[in-house]
N, C-alpha and C positions, 0 to 999 in steps of 0.2 A: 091525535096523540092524547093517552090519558096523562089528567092531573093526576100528580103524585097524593100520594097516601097524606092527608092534612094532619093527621097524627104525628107525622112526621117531621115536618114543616110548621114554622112558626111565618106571620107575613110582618114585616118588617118596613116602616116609609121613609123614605128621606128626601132631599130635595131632586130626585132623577127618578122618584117615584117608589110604585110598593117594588119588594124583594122578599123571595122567598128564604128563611134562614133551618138549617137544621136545628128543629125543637130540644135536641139534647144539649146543644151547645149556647156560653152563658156569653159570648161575642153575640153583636149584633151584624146590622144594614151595613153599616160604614166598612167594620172588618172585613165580611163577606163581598164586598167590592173591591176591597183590599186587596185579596185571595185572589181575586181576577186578574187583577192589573198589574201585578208583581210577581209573576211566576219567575222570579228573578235568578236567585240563589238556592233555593231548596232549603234554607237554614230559617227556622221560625227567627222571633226574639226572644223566645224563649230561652234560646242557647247560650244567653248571655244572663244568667242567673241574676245577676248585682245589679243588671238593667230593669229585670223585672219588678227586684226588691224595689230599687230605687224610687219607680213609678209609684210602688202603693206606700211609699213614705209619703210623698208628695202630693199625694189626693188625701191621703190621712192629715197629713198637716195641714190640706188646705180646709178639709171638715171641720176639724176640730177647732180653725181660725174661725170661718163662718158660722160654726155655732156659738163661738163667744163673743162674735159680732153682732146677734142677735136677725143673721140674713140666711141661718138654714134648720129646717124646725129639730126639734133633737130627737125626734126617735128616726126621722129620717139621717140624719148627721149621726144619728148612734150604730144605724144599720150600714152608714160607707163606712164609718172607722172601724165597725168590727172584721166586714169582710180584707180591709185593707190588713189588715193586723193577723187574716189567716193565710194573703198573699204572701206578706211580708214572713211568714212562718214553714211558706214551702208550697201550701196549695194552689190548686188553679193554676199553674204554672202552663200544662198542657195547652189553657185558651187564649194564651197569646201565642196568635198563631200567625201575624202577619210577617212575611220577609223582613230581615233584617237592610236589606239593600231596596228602598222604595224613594222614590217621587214624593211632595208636598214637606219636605221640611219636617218630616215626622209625622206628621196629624194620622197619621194611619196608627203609627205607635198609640200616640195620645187618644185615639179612639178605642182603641182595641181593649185599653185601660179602664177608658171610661164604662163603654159598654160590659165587660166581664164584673166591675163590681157594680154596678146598677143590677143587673141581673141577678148576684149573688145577693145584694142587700133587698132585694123583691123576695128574693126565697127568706131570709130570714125575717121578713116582715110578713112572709105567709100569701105571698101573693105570683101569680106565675109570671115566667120571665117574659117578657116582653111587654110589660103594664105599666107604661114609661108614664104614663099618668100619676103614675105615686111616686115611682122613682125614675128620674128623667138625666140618661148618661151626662145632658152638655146642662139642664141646667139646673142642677143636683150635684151630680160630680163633678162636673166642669166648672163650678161656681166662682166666679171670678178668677176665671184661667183662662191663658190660650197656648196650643201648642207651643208656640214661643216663645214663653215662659216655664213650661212644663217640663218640655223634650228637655232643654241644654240642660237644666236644673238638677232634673233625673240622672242624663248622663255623666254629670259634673260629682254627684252622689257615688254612683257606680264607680267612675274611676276612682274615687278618693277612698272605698271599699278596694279595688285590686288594683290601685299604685302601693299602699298600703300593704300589701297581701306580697307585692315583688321586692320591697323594701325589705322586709322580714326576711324573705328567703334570700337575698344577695348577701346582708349580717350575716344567718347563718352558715352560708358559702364562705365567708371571710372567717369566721370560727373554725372551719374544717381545712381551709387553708393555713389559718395560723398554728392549728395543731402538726399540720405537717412540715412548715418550718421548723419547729423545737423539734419534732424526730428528726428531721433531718440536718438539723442546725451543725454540725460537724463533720458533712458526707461532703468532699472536694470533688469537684469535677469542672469540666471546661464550658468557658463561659464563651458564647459564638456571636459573630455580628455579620450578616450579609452572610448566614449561612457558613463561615468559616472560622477557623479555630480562632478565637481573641485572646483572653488571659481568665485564670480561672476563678473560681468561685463557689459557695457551695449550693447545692441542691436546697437550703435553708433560706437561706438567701432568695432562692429564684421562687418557690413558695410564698415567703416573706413580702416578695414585691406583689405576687398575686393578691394577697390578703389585703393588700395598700390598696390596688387598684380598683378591687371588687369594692372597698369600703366607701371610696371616693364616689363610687357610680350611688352606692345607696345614702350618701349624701345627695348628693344632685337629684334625684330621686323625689326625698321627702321634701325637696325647694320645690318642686314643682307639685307637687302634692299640696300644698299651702296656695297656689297662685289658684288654682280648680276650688278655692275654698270659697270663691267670692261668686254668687249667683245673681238672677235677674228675675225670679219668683214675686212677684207681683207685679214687673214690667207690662205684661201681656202682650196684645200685637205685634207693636215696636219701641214699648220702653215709656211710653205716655202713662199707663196705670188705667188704661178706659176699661170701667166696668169693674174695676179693684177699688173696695172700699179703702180710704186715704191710711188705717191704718193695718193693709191685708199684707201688706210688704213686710214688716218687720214684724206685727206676729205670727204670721206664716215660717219666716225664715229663725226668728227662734223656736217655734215648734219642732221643725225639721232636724233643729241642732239638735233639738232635747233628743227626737228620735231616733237617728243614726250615730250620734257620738262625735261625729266633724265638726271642727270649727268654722263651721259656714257662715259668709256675714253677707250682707246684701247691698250690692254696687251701689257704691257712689252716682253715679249716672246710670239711670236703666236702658237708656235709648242707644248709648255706646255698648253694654254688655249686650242686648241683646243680641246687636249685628257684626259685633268682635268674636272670633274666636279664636285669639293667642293664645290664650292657656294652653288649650288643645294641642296647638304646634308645640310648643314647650313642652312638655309631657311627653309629646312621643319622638320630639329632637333629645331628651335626656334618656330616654327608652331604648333607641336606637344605640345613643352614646353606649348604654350600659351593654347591649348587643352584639355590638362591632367588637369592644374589648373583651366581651367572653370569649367569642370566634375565633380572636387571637391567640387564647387562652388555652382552648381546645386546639387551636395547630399546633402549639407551643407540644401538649400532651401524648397529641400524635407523632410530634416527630422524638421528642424523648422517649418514646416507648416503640419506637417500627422497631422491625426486626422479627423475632427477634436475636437471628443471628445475623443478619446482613442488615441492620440498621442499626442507629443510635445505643438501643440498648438500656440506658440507664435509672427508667423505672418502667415496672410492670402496674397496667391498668387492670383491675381487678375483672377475671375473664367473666360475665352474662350469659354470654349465650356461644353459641356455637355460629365458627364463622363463615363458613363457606357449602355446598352441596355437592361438592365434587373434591376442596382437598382435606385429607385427613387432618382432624390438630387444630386446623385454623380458628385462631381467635381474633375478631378486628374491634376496633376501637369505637365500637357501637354508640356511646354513651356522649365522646367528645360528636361523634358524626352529628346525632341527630339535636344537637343544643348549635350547631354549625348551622344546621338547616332552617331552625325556629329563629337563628341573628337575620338569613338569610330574608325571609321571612316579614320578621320588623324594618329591615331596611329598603323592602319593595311597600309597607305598610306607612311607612312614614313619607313616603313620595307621595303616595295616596292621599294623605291627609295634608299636606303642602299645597298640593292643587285645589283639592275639597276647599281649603281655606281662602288660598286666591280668588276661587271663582264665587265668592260674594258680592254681593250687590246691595247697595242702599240700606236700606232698617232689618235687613236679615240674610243669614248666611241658609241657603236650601238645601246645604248640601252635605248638613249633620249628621244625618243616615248614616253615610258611607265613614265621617270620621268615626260613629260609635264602632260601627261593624270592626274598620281597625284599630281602633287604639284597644278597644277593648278585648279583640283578638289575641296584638301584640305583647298586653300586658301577662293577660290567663296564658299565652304559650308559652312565654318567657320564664313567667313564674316557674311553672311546670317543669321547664328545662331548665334552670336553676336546681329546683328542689332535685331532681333526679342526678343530675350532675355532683353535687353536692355526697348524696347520700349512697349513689350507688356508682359514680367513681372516683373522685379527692380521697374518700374517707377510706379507701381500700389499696390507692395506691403503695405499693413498694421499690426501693431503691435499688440498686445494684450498684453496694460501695466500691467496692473491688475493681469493677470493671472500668467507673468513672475515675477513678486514682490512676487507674492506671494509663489512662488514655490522658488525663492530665500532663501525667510524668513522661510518656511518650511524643507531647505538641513539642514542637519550635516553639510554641507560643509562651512557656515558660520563663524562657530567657530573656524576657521584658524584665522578672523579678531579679534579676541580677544586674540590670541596669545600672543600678543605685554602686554594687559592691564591685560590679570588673568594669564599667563603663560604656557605653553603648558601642564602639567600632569593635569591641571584645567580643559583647553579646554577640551584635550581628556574624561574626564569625564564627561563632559557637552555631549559630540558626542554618548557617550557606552548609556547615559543615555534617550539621546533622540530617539535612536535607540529602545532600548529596550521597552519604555512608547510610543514613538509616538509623546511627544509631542515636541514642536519647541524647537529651541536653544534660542531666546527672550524671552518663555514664560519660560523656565527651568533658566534663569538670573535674571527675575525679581520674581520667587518664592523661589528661594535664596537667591534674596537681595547683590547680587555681584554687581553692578554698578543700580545706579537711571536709572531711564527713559531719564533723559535728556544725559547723560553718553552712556547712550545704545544706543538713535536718531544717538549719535555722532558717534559711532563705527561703525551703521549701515548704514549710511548717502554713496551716490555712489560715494559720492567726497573719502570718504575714502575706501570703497569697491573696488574703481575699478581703485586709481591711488597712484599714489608712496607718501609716506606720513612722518614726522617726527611720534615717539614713544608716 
């Protein structure tokens, strides 16, 4: 068999010996094993952009500590912070390239990191890549690090980037909700429990509570957003500090602050953060929470809007797209469907991360891969299906007053609101009656001659329909 073209091939050593690496690429040995061992998912880590980002904060801030520690020389500590600063800006992105779903606790991650700016900082020092004698990935860029302090630290960055990113977009869902309260704030219609007619209320109102609820979840939210804030960045191994100069802990972690803008502070105990990972479940149990109540949100949408002659009726979803291949006209509720699918989604994700987190052991949880893959999945999709929900169907929706009033005026269920004035064994006979005939509870009051017209406006009036009222 011939050897491959050397031109093309760079050779590469590590502790299982040499390895061939393609010469155009700025990953080394470690990644390229990587590549092998985890033909896992087909999704680099690259697809997680805020992950990437994150990483070359974290080798940035750790340069920039060891060069003020006087432990890394500065034209080499000038060449990782420039290329960190070009990661951190968009490039290179392509050469992380290992599975987001791998074995080792990350170290494939934190290799992949390391290796890509060694190699970049070799090019900008004029020397070709793989010349690990001048620029050395583990001990150069690794310089008083270990995956176990890197990996959580990185991902703890990234979510505080897109918890951050879904916070913003559930506020402006509760804006596009609260504007459609006020338009709607005086549109009557019937309010349902278990699916059947209850007592009415308006379209404003039921708006109104979405706006509450979306607002509450983006509360809960930025709580958990703050808990991710506390890292383990100088811990190393398992939280002892071996190999971390005594003061790499806390100028490293206000470097990081200064870089990313989070208020990051660095654990009390490094040996408990390093092998805890509650924040995580926190995070994506409030993720989840926010999830479940959108889904709800979205059936609520769907069934107000079926029909739209044989359903509900009462507001139209702004039509997208075209809804069927075979019936003419058809429009479906595309927009509530696919934010239905992405809660879906987060709540087989958060199971994932439950178990990830039980199955820790001793000084380290190994099983932080698969939390980043979802939390950080569950966040970027949610977000997305927020934003889109939001903007292309809350903000579009329209009512159907006429239709709602009238199907108000048509319930039994009315005549709860005259409790107060004819008495409940009244009512109830007013309810058997209009059941049985068909006809309304207004038309069965004024052919009894039990309250006037003007008497009856008042009782059926939404001011009294739909809010708390003296007798």
């Amino acid at each position: 068999m011939a050897s491959p073209d050397q031109s093309t091939v760079r050779i590469e050593h590590d502790l299982l010996g040499d390895r061939e690496v393609p010469a155009d690429v700025y990953y080394g040995v470690h990644t390229a094993r990587a590549l092998d061992n985890f033909p896992i998912s087909g999704v680099p880590i690259s697809s997680h952009t805020d992950l990437v980002i994150a990483l070359a904060s974290v080798k940035q801030a750790a340069a920039e500590t060891n060069q003020q520690l006087g432990l890394l020389e500065p034209r080499i500590a000038e060449a990782i912070i420039a290329t960190c600063i070009e990661i951190r800006d968009g490039a290179l992105h392509e050469q992380f390239v290992v599975d987001q779903i791998q074995g080792g606790a990350g170290t494939s991650t934190n290799m992949n990191a390391n290796e890509v700016i060694a190699n970049r900082a070799l090019e900008l020092l004029g020397h070709d890549r793989g010349s690990y004698h001048v620029v050395h990935p583990l001990e150069h860029v690794n310089l008083g690090q270990s995956t176990n302090d890197v990996y959580p630290t990185a991902l703890k960055v990234a979510l505080g980037t897109a918890s951050r990113s879904l916070e913003r977009a559930l506020r402006s869902l509760v804006e596009h909700c609260t504007m459609k309260s006020e338009e709607f704030a005086d549109m009557l219609k019937l309010g349902r429990t278990q699916l059947q007619d209850a007592v009415p209320m308006t379209l404003g109102q039921e708006f109104g509570a979405y706006a509450v609820t979306i607002g509450e979840d983006a509360d809960r939210i930025n709580e958990a957003t703050m808990l991710i804030a506390e890292i383990n960045l100088g811990g190393t191994a398992i939280g002892t500090g071996l190999n971390a100069h005594p003061a790499y802990a806390a100028m490293a972690c206000e470097r990081l602050r200064h870089l990313t803008g989070l208020p990051l502070t660095t654990a009390g105990n490094l040996v408990e953060a390093t092998s805890d990972v509650g924040a995580f479940v926190q995070l994506s149990g409030v993720t989840k929470r926010a999830a479940v109540k959108l889904s709800k949100i979205c059936n609520d949408l769907r069934l107000l809007s079926s029909g739209p002659r044989a359903g509900f009726g009462e507001i139209n979803l702004p039509p997208v797209q075209a809804g069927s291949s075979i019936m003419p006209g058809k429009v479906n509720p595309v927009i509530p469907e696919v934010v239905n699918q992405v809660a879906f989604e987060v709540i087989g994700n958060d199971l994932t991360i439950t178990m990830a987190a039980e199955a820790g052991q001793l000084q380290l949880n190994a099983f932080e891969p698969i939390i980043a893959k979802a939390l950080l999945s569950s966040l970027r999709h949610l977000t997305a299906a927020v934003n889109v929900l939001g903007e292309r169907c809350i903000r579009g929706i329209t009512a159907n007053a006429d239709h709602m009033r009238d199907t108000v005026l048509q319930s039994a269920s009315i005549a709860t609101a005259l409790n107060p004035v004819l008495g409940y064994e009244a009512a109830t006979a007013l309810v058997a009656e209009a059941i049985a005939t068909g006809a309304s509870i207004p038309e069965l009051v004024r052919r009894s001659a039990l309250l006037d017209d003007v008497a009856l406006a008042r009782v059926l009036s939404p001011e009294n329909l739909c809010r708390p009222h003296g007798s």
